[in-house]
N, C-alpha and C positions, 0 to 999 in steps of 0.2 A: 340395442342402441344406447340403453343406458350404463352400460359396462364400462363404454368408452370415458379414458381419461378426462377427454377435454368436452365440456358439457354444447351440446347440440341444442342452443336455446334460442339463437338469430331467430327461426321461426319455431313457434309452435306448435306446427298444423298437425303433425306426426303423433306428436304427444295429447295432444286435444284430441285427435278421433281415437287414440287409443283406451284415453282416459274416460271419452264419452260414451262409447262401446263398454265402460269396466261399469261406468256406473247405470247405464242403461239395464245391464246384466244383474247388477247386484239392488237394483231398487225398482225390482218388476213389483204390481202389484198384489199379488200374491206374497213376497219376501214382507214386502211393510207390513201386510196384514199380521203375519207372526212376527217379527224381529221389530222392534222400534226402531226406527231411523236413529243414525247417531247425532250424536247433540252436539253443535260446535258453539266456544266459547263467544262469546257477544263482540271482542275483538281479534276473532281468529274465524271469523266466516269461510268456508271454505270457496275452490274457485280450480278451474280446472290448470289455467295458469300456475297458480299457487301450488298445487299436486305436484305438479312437473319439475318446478323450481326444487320441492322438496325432493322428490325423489331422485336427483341428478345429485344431490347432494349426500344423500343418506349413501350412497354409491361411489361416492368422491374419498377416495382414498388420502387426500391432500388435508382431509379434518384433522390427522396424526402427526405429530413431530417430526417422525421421517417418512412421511409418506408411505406407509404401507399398511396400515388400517383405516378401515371403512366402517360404518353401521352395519352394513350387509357381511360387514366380515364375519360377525357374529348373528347374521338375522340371515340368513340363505333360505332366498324362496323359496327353493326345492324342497328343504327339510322346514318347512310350514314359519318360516322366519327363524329357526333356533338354527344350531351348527355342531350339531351330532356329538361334541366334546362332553367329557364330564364336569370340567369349568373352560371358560372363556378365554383365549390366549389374545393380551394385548400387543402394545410394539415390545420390538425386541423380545419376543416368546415371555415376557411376564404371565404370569397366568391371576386369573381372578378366583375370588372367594364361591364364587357360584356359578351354576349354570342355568345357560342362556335361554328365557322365556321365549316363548313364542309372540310376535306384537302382533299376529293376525284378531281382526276383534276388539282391538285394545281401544279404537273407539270407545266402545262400550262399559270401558274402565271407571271404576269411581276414585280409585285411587292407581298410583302405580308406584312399582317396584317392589320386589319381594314381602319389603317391609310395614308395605300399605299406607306410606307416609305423603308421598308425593300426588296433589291433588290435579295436576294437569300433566297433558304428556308436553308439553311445549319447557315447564320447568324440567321434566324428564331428560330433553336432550341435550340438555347443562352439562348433567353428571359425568355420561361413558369421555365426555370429550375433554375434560379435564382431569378423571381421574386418572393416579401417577400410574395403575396397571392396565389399562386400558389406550386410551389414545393419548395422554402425558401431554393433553396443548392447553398454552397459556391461550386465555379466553381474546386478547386485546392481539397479540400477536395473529391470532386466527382471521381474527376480521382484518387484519390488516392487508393479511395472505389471500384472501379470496375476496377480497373487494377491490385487489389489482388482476383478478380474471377477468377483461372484459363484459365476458358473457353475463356472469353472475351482476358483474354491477349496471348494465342494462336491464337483468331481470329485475331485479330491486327496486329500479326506478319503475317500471314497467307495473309489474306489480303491486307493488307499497308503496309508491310516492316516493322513496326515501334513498338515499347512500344505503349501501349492505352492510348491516350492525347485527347485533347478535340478536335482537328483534325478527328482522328476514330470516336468520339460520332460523329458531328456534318456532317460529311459525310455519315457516313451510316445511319441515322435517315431520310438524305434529299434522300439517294437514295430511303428508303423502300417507302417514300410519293412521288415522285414520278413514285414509281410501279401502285399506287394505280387510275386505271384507268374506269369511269363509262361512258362510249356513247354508249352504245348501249337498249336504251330506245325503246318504241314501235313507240315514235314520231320518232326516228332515222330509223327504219323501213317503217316508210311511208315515212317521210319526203327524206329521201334521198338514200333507196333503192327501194323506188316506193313499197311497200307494201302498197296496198290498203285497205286490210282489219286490216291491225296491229293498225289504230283507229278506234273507233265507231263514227255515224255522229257524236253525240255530242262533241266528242272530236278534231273532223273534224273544228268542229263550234265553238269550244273554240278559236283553232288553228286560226282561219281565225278574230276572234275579238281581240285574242292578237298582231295580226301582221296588221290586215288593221284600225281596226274601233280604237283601242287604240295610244295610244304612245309607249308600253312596249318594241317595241323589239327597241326602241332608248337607253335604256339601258342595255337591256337582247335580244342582237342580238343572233341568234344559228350562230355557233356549241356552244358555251359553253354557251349562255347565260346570258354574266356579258360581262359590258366595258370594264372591269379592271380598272375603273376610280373610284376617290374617288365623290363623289355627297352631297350636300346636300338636302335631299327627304322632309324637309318639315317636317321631324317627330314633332318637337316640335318649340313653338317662343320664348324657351329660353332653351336651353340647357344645361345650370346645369353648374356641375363639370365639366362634358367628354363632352367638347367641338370639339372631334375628331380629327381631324388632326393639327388643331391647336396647341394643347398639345405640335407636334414635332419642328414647326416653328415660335410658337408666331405671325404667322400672323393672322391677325381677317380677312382676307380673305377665313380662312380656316375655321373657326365655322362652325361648323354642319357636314363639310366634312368627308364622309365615303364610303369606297369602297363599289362598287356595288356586290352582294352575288351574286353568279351562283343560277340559280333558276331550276338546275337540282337536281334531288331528294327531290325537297322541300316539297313530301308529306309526308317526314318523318323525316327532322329539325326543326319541330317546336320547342321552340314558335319562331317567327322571330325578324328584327330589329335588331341592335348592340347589343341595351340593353333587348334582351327578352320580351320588354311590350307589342307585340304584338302577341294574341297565337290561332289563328286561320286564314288562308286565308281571310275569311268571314272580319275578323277586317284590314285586308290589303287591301285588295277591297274596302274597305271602305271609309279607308285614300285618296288613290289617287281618289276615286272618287270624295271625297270632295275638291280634289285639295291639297292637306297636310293642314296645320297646318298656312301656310303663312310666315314661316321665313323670315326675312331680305334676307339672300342671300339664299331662295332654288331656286333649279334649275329652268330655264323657263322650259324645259322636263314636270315640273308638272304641270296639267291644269286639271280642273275637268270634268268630264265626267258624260255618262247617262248610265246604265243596267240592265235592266226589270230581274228580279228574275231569271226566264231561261235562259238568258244570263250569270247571274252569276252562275249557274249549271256548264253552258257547260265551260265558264273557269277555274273554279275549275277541270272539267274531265280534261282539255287538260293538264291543269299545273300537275295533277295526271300522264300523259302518257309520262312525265319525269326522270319518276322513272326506276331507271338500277341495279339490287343487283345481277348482274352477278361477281361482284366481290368479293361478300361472298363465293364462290368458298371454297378460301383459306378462309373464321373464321369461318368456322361450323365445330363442332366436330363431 
């Protein structure tokens, strides 16, 4: 229902028991007991309203210059919010510098964007909509454009009090991505409701090499799995152009740095890496086992290791018992 063009917002009732079903599901007792609830900004409360607004828009193709890109264009439920490419293709097949994170969880973010610069996701949904490879719209023209939908300028008022300004865009786009909640994986099952049988040995045995015999969980601690820290992993000993975080401080302190990816649902974001070069686990396994690449500043974290072909099975399973699409709930038709 929210694929459709023209946004379905007259009544909300559709949307509200969907939304109330999502959150019912994602904030059982049991979930809060391990995952802290997410924190919303002191003027960005969330509201199931609010969800709806946001999500009919993350969806609205109409954000783009010529109408043909969406948020979803690059965030496909299916594929855990990323979009299977090695980089991101904006209008007019532009392509982008990197590939597309997954925003499942990003709740939980302390920063956002590769570069770990960006301290809310509400400043986040600025950037894809104005930048020139991505969606190419002028910020003023936008509200202009979607504050003559009806729809949207009854939500606004309904809503926020207010005319649709880039205030409504940018608050409800961060509330619907903060709706968008994945922990309940089969490892979250073992691991932290004592469900014994929710992995197979091998996945028992992945489990117990990514956390004692490796280094991984110094960067991909659970519950979420990512630092939240930017890193430089060693991918390459010269970094190109997108030198990472540097880009934002001109410090050469920062070469290479790049946040750490959550590595839950990773069996279905591939290819991986900022820049997509790398598109199979099997070629990730490989990097750190050789220790990366040797950059100037990668991290000490990286150090080469040893694992017998079975070994690399069984972490491959574990990393596979990651996977949570309890939140496709809501995009299956």
């Amino acid at each position: 229902m929210f694929r459709n063009r023209e946004m379905k917002i007259g009544s909300y009732l559709g949307g509200v028991i969907l939304a109330s079903l999502f959150f019912w599901q994602c904030r059982s007792v049991k979930t809060v007991t391990v995952f802290q609830q997410v924190q919303h900004p002191v003027d960005n409360e969330s509201s199931l309203e609010k969800i709806e607004l946001g999500r009919a828009l993350f969806f609205d193709e109409r954000l783009s210059i010529d109408n043909s890109i969406s948020c979803a264009s690059c965030h496909l439920p299916e594929l855990a919010f990323t979009d299977g490419k090695v980089v991101s293709e904006g209008v007019g097949g532009r392509l982008t510098a990197r590939n597309s994170p997954t925003i499942l969880n990003s709740g939980y973010l302390t920063t956002v964007m590769f570069d770990a610069h960006l301290p809310t996701l509400e400043m986040q949904a600025i950037v894809p909509i104005q930048e020139h490879v991505e969606m190419d719209m002028d910020m003023n023209a936008l509200i202009e454009k979607l504050k003559a939908v009806p729809e949207y300028q009854a939500a606004a008022k309904s809503v926020f009090g207010r005319d649709f300004d880039p205030w409504v865009l940018t608050r409800s786009i961060a509330a619907f991505e903060r709706s968008l909640i994945s922990n309940n994986s089969r490892f979250d099952r073992y691991y932290y409701f004592g469900d014994q049988l929710a992995l197979t040995e091998s996945e028992q045995a992945g489990w117990k090499l990514f956390s004692e015999k490796l280094y991984c969980t110094e960067c991909h601690a659970p519950p979420h799995f990512t630092s939240f820290e930017a890193e430089n992993n060693g991918l390459y000993t010269d970094y190109g152009e997108d030198k990472g975080r540097f880009r934002i401080h001109n410090d050469s302190l920062d070469i290479g740095m790049f946040k750490v990816p959550s590595l839950r649902n990773i069996a279905l974001t591939s290819p991986y890496m900022h820049d997509g070069s790398m598109g199979s686990l099997d070629d990730v396994i490989l990097h750190y086992s050789e220790g990366g690449a040797g950059h100037l500043l990668q991290s000490d974290i990286v150090k080469p290791f040893e694992l017998n072909p079975h070994e690399v099975v069984q972490l491959k399973n574990f990393l596979g018992a990651l996977t949570d699409t309890s939140y496709m709930i809501n995009f299956r038709d």
